[in-house]
C-alpha positions in Angstrom: -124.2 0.6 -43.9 -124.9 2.4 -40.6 -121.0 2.5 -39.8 -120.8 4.5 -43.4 -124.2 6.6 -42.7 -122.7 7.3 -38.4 -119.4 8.6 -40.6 -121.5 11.0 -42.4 -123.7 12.4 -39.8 -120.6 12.7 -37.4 -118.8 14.5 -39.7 -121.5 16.9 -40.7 -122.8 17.8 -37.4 -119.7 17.8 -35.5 -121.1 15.5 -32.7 -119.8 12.1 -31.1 -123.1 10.7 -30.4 -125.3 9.9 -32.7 -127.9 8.7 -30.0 -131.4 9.9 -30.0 -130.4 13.1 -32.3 -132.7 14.8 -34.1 -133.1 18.5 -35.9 -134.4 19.4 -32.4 -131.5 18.7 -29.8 -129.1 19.3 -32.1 -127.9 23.1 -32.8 -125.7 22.1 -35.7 -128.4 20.4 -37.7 -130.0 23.1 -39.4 -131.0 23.2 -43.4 -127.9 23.2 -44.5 -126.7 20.8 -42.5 -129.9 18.8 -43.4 -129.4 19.0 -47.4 -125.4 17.9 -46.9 -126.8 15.0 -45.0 -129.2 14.4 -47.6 -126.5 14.8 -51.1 -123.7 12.6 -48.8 -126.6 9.8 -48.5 -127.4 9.8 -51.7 -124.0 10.0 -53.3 -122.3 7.8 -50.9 -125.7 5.2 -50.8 -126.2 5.5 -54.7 -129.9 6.3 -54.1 -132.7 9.5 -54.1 -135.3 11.5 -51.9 -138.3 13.0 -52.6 -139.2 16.4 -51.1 -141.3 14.4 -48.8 -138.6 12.2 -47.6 -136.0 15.1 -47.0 -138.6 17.2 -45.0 -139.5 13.9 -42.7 -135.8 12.9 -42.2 -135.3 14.5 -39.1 -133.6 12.1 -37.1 -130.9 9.4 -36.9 -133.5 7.0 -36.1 -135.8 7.8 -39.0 -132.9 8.2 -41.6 -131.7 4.6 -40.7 -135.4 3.1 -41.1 -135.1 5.0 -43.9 -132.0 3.7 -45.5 -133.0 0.0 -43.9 -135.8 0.1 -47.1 -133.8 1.7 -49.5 -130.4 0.0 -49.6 -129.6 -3.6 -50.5 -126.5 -4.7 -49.0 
């Protein structure tokens, strides 16, 4: 799962290192960047967010707690 999720979030914001990144520290990861992140996880994951969870999910760490929950492997 998190090799499949680091793919994504590489790709999107055009960084190598998914370490301690966040809508903060990272100039690519603005609201566009933050809804592709959002339709790749749930096409690529088979699951769905609330408005609530998309506006919280502003890090790697808190997307992969996120996913953790959500996705049975």
């Amino acid at each position: 799962m998190e090799n499949k999720l680091d793919k994504i979030l590489k790709k999107i914001l055009k960084v190598k290192n998914l370490k301690n990144l966040n809508t903060k520290n990272c100039k690519n990861w603005d609201s566009i960047a933050q809804m592709t992140i959002i339709m790749q996880i749930e096409e690529n994951f088979k699951i769905q967010f609330t408005d609530k969870d998309i506006y919280n999910l502003n890090s790697i760490e808190k997307i992969k707690k996120f996913l953790k929950k959500k996705v049975k492997n």
